[in-house]
C-alpha positions in Angstrom: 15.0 -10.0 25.9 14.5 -8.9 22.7 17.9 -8.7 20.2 17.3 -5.1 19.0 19.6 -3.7 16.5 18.0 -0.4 16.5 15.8 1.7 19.4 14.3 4.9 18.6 12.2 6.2 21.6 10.3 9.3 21.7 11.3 10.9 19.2 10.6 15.2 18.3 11.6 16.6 15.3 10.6 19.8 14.2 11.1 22.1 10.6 9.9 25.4 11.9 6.4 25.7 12.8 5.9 22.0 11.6 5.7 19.1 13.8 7.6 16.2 11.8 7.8 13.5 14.2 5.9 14.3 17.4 7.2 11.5 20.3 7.3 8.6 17.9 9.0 5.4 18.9 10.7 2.2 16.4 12.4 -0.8 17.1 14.4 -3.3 14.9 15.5 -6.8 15.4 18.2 -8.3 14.0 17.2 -10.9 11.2 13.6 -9.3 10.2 11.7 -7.4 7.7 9.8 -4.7 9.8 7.6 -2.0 7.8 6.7 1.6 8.5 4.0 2.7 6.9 1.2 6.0 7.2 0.0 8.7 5.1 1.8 11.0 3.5 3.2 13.3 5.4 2.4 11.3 8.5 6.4 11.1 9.5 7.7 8.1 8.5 10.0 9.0 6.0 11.5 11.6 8.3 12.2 9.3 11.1 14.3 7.3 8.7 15.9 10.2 7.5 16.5 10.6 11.4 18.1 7.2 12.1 20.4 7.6 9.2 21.5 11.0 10.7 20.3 13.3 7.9 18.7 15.5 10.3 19.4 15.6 14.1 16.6 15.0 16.0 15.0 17.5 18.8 14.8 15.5 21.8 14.6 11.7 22.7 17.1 8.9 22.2 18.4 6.7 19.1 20.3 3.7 20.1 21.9 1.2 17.4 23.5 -2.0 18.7 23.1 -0.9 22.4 25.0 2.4 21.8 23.3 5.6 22.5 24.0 8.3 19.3 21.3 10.4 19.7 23.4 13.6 19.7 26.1 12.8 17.0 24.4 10.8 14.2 25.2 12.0 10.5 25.4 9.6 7.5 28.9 8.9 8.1 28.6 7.8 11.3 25.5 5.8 10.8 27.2 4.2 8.3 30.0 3.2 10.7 27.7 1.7 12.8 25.8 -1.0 9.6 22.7 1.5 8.6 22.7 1.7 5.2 19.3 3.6 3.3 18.3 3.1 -0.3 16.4 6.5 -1.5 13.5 6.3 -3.6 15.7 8.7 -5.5 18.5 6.5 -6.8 22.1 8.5 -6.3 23.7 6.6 -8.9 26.0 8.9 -11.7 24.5 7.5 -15.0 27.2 7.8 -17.1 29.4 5.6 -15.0 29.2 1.6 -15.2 27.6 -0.2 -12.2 31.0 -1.3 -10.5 32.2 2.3 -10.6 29.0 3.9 -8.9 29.2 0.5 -6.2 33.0 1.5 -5.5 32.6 5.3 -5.9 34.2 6.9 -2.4 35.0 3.4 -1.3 37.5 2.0 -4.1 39.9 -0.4 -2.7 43.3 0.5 -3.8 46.7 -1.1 -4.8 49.4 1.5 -3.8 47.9 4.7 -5.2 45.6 2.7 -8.3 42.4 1.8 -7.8 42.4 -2.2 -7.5 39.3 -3.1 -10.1 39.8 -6.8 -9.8 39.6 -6.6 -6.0 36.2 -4.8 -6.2 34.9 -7.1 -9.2 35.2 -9.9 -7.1 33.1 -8.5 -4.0 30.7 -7.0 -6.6 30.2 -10.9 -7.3 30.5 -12.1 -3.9 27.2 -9.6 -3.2 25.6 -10.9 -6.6 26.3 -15.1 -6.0 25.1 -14.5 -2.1 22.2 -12.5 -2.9 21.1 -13.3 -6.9 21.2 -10.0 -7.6 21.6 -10.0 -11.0 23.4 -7.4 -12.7 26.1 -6.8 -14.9 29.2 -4.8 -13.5 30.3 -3.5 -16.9 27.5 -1.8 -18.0 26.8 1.4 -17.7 23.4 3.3 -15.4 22.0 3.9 -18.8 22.1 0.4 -19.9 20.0 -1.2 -16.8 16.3 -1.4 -16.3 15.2 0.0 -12.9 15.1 -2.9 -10.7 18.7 -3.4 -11.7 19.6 -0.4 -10.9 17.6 -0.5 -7.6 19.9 -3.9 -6.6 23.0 -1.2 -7.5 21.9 0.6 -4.7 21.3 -2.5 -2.6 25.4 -4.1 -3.2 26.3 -0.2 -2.3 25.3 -0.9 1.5 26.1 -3.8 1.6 29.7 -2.9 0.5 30.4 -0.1 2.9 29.3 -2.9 5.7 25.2 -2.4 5.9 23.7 -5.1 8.4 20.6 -2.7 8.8 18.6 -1.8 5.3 16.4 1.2 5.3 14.8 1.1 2.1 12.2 4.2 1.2 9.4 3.3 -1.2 11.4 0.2 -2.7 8.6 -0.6 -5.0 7.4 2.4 -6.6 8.8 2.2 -9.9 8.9 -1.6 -10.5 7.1 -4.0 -12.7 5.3 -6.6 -11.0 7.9 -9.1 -11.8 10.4 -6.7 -10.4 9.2 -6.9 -7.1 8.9 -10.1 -6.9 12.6 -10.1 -7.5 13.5 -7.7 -4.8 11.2 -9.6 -2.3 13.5 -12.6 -3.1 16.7 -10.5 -2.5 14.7 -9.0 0.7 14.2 -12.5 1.9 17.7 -13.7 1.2 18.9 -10.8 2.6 17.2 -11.1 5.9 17.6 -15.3 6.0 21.3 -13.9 6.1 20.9 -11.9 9.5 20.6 -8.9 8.0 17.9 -6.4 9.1 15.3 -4.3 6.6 13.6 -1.3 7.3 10.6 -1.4 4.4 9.2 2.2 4.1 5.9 1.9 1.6 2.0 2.9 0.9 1.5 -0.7 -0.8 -0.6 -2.4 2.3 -0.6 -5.7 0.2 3.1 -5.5 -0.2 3.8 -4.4 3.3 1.5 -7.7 4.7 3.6 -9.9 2.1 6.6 -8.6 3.1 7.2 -8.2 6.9 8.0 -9.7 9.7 6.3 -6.6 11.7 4.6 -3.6 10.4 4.6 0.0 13.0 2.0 2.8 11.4 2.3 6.6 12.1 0.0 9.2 11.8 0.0 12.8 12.1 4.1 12.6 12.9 2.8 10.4 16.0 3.3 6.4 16.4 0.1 4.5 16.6 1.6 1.0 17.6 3.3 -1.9 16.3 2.0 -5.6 14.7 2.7 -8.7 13.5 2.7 -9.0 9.6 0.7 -12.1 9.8 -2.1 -11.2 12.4 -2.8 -8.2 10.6 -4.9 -7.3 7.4 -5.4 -4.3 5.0 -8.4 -2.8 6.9 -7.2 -3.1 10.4 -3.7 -1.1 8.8 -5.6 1.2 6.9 -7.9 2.2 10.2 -4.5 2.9 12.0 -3.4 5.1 9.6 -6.3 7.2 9.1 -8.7 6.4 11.9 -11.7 5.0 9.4 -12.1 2.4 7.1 -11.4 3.2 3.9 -12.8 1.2 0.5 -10.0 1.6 -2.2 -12.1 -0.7 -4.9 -14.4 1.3 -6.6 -17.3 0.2 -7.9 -16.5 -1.6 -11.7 -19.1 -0.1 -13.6 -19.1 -1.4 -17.4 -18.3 1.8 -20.0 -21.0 3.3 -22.1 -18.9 3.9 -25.0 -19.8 6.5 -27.5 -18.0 9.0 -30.1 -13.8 9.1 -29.9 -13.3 11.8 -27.6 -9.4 11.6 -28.2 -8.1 10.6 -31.5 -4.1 10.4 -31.3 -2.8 9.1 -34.7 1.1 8.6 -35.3 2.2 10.8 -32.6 6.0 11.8 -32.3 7.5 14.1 -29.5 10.4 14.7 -27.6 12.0 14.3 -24.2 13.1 16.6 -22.0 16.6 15.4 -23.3 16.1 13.4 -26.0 14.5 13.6 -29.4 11.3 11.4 -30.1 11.1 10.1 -26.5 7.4 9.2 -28.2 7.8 7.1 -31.1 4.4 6.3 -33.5 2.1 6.6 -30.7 -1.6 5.9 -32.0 -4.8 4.7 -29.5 -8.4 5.8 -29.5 -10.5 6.8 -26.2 -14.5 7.0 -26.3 -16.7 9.0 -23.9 -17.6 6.8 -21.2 -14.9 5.0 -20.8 -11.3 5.1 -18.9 -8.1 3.5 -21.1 -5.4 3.3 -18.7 -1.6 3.5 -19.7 0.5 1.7 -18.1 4.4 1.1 -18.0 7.4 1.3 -15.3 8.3 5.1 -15.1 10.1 6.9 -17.7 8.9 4.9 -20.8 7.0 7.9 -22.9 3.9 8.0 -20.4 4.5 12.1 -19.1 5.6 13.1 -22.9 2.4 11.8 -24.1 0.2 13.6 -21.5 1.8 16.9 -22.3 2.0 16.4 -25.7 -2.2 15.7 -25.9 -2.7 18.3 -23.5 -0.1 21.1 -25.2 2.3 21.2 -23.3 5.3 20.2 -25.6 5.4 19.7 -29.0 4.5 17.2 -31.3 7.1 16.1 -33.7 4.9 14.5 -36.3 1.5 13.0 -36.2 -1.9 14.0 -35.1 -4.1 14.8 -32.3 -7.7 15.5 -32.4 -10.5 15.8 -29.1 -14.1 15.5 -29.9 -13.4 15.2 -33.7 -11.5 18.2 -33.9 -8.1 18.4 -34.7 -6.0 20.2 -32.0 -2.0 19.1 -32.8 -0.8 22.8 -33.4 -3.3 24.3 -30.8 -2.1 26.1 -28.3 -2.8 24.4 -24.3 -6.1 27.0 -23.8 -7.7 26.3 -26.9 -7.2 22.4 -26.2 -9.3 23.2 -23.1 -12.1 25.4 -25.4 -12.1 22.1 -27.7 -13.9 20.0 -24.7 -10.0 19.2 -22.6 -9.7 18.8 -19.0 -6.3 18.2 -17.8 -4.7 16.6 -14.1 -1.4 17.0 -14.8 1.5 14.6 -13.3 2.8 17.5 -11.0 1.1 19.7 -9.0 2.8 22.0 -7.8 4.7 23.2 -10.9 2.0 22.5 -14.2 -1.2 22.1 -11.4 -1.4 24.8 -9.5 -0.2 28.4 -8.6 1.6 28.1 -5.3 1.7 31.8 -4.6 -2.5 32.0 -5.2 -5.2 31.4 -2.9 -7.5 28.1 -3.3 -10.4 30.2 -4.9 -8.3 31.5 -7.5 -7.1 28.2 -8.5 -10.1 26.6 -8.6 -11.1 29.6 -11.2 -7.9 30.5 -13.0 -9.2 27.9 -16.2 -12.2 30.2 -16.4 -11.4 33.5 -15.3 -11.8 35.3 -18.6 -15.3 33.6 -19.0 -18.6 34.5 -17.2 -19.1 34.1 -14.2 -16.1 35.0 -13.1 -15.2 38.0 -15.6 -17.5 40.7 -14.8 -18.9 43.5 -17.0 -16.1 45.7 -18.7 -13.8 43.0 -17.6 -13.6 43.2 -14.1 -13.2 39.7 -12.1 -16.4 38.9 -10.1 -15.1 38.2 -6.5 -18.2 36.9 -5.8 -18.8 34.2 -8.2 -15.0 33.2 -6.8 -16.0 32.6 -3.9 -19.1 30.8 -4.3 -17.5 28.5 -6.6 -14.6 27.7 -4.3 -16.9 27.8 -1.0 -19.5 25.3 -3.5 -16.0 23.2 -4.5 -14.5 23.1 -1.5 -17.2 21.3 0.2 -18.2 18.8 -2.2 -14.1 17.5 -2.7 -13.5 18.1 1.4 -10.8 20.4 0.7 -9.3 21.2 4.4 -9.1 23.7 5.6 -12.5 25.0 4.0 -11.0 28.3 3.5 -11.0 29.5 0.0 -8.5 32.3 1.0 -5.9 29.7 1.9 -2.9 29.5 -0.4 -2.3 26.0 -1.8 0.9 26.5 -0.4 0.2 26.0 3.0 -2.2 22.4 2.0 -1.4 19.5 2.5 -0.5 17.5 -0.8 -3.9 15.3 -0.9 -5.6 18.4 -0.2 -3.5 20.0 -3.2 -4.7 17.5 -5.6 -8.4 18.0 -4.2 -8.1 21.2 -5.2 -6.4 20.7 -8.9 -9.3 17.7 -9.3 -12.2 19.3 -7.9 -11.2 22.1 -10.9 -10.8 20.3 -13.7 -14.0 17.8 -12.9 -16.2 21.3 -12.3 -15.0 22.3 -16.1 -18.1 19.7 -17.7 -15.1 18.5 -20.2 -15.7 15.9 -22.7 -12.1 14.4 -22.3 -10.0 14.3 -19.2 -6.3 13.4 -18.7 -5.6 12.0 -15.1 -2.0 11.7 -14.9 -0.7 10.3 -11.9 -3.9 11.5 -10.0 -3.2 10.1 -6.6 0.5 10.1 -6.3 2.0 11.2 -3.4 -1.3 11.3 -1.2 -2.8 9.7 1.5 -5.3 6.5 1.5 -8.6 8.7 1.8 -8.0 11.2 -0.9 -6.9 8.5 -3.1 -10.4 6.7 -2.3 -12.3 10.2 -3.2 -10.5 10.5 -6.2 -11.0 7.2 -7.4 -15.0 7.3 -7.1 -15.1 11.3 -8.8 -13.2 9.3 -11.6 -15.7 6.5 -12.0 -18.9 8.8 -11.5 -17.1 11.5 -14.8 -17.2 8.0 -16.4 -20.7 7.6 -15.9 -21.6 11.2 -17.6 -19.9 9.7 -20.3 -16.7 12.1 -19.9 -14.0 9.9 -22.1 -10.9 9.6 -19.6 -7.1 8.4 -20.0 -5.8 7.6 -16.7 -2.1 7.7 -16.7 -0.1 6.2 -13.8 2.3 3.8 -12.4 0.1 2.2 -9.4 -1.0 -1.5 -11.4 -3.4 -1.6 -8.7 -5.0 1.5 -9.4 -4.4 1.0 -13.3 -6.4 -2.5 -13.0 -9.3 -0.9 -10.6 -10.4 1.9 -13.0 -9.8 0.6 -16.6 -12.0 -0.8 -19.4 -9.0 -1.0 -21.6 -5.2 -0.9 -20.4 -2.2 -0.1 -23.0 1.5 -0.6 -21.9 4.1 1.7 -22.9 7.7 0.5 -23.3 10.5 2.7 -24.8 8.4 5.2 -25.7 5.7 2.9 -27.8 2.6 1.2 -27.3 3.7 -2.6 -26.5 -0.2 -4.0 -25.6 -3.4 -3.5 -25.0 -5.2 -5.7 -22.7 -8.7 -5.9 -21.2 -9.4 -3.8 -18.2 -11.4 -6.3 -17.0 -9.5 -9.3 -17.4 -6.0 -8.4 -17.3 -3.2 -9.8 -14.6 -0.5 -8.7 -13.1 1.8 -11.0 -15.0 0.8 -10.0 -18.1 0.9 -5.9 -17.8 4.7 -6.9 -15.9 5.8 -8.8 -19.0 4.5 -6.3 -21.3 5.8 -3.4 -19.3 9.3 -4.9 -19.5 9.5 -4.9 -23.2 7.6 -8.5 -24.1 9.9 -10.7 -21.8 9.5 -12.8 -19.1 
């Protein structure tokens, strides 16, 4: 019989009108790694959020360590019963030192003081057991992300965690990062301990587990082994087709500097020069990729080419012409195309319909502004109906608001947009975050073929994988500088890890 730690059998959860989790089923053992992975939106998150009592579920049955809970699970009592979850949002308070945010709710006392040497020395009982390797005395603000990721780790453990659930672990990690946290994963499970691995990373998920269960469309599609398993046979359970994620490498046909960005300082949403002496060059025909572990300069310098904040000092020009003081519109009139890092709030306009946001760029220029200035419906529509079936937007309905799509079909809409505008320069910033395996692989090859007109393009984002796939050059950002520039072609994981991490091993 098998030693489950954790049953979740059929499984409803609705949010309105919106079938979450439609009779979905997941199993644990104790002692194993077992991932759950699907497309966005396919469920998989929720059900997690559903075993650690978040949400109640709808109907069907939750058992952890042979005791039925399905009707009184919230976090507290899940984490009575050893199920601990690490967000991909961290909940850590960054102006407290690591010890504090382990302890914080859970300090052990002596009399009515909190007793600091009593939790220093399970803080390092977590750290000698596991080599997690941190620092106790510093504060959030002085940690890289990994570190602050094994923070949330000794946090479970110390309120008793036996059962992990960790949601997209791996996002925001340098390569040598994860290979860190696969070691504590490991040591973690070698200890009896049992992980729940949440992620879209199919190479990480068939390194990682034990077992790996796929959802799609809120439904369960079946459970296998990590090691009889490959990335195509995953990736057809998730979306029903095969899908080809590596594009074709097709060697640039560099031309005149499309983007010139020349000592370029700018702030931070909190801090002053989050961009420090920026300068890099990108030609037509070719992508440069920027690279780095989240939070190092990479969004500041987006929206600081593209207008939307405020250059400090330096100098930005886009097909030869000098645009630093230019307002975000006139950027686009000077050859700009932008895919900006967040949809929903600088992308599109929630509240519109898909035909109007595939025109708003253009609606003051013909065809769509009409004679003595009236908007011509028409040319609207047949741009959005011509759009809309060449990016696969669902549903085709131009009339749809973007509210009620999907977020791949969102970011269909925002590319399809900014691709139709004929731009000589193009900022893809974070272009397939946050969507599911066949939009990402439409994307990808609209990318490459702009290439091929010889559209100049920086690709910014924090997928390696994607970084490596579509770049001729790659530069790594670190604090807010360039700290490399490596070859596209040629360059390793090992190297863009040690340069994202500031030049160290």
């Amino acid at each position: 019989m098998d030693n489950y730690v954790v049953e979740m059998e059929d499984i409803h959860k609705s949010f309105g009108k919106v079938h979450a989790v439609s009779g979905a089923s997941f199993n644990l053992r104790k002692g194993e790694i077992h991932s759950l992975i699907g497309e966005n939106g396919a469920g998989k998150s929720t059900m997690m959020k559903l075993l650690y009592g978040m949400y109640p579920i709808d109907s069907g049955r939750i058992r952890i360590n042979q005791e039925d809970l399905s009707g009184c699970l919230s976090p507290k009592a899940a984490i009575e019963h050893g199920i601990g979850m690490v967000h991909q949002e961290f909940m850590l308070v960054n102006e407290l030192t690591v010890m504090e945010n382990i302890i914080l709710g859970f300090e052990p006392r002596r009399g009515i003081s909190i007793d600091f040497k009593q939790a220093r020395a399970r803080i390092q009982e977590y750290i000698d057991r596991y080599g997690l390797s941190i620092e106790p005395n510093k504060k959030i603000t002085q940690i890289s992300v990994g570190q602050a990721q094994r923070v949330e780790i000794i946090k479970t453990l110390l309120r008793g965690a036996t059962t992990i659930i960790l949601d997209e672990p791996t996002g925001v990690l340098a390569p040598q990062e994860v290979t860190k946290l696969f070691e504590i994963l490991n040591g973690l499970r070698e200890a009896g301990n049992s992980i729940v691995f949440i992620s879209h990373k199919l190479n990480e998920v068939l390194e990682i587990s034990d077992r790996i269960s796929v959802m799609r469309d809120s439904r369960y599609m079946g459970t296998v082994n990590g090691q009889d398993t490959n990335v195509e046979e995953l990736t057809k359970m998730m979306i029903g087709r095969n899908v080809m994620l590596d594009v074709e490498r097709v060697p640039p046909q560099t031309g005149q500097v499309v983007l010139r960005v020349e000592g370029l300082w700018a702030p931070g949403d909190k801090e002053k020069s989050k961009l420090r002496d920026v300068s890099l060059q990108v030609h037509s025909g070719e992508i440069v990729g920027i690279a780095g572990v989240d939070g190092n300069g990479q969004s500041e310098l987006a929206e600081a080419i593209a207008g939307l904040r405020t250059a400090e000092k330096g100098k930005i020009e886009i097909a030869g012409q000098e645009v630093t003081k230019l307002s975000p519109k006139k950027r686009r009139d000077k050859g700009l195309a932008h895919i900006p890092e967040d949809r929903n709030v600088l992308g599109l306009n929630r509240s519109a319909s898909t035909e109007i946001n595939m025109a708003v760029i253009d609606l003051d220029k013909k065809p769509f502004h009409g004679p003595g200035g009236a908007v011509n419906k028409k040319a609207i529509r047949e741009n959005a109906l011509t759009l809309i079936k060449e990016f696969d937007v669902r549903p085709a309905n131009p009339e749809t608001l973007t509210s009620a799509l999907s977020g791949g079909n969102a970011q269909k809409v925002v590319v399809a947009r900014e691709l139709a505008q004929g731009k000589r320069f193009l900022i893809a910033a974070q272009p397939t975050r946050g969507i599911d395996v066949g939009a990402i692989e439409l994307i990808r090859n609209y990318l490459v073929e702009e290439k091929k007109k010889g559209t100049g393009g920086l690709l910014i984002s924090t997928e390696l994988e994607e970084v490596m796939t579509l770049s001729d050059r790659i530069l790594v950002m670190y604090e807010g500088k360039i700290a490399g520039e490596l070859d596209g072609a040629k360059a390793t994981e090992l190297e863009l890890g040690r340069l994202m991490l500031g030049g160290g091993e």
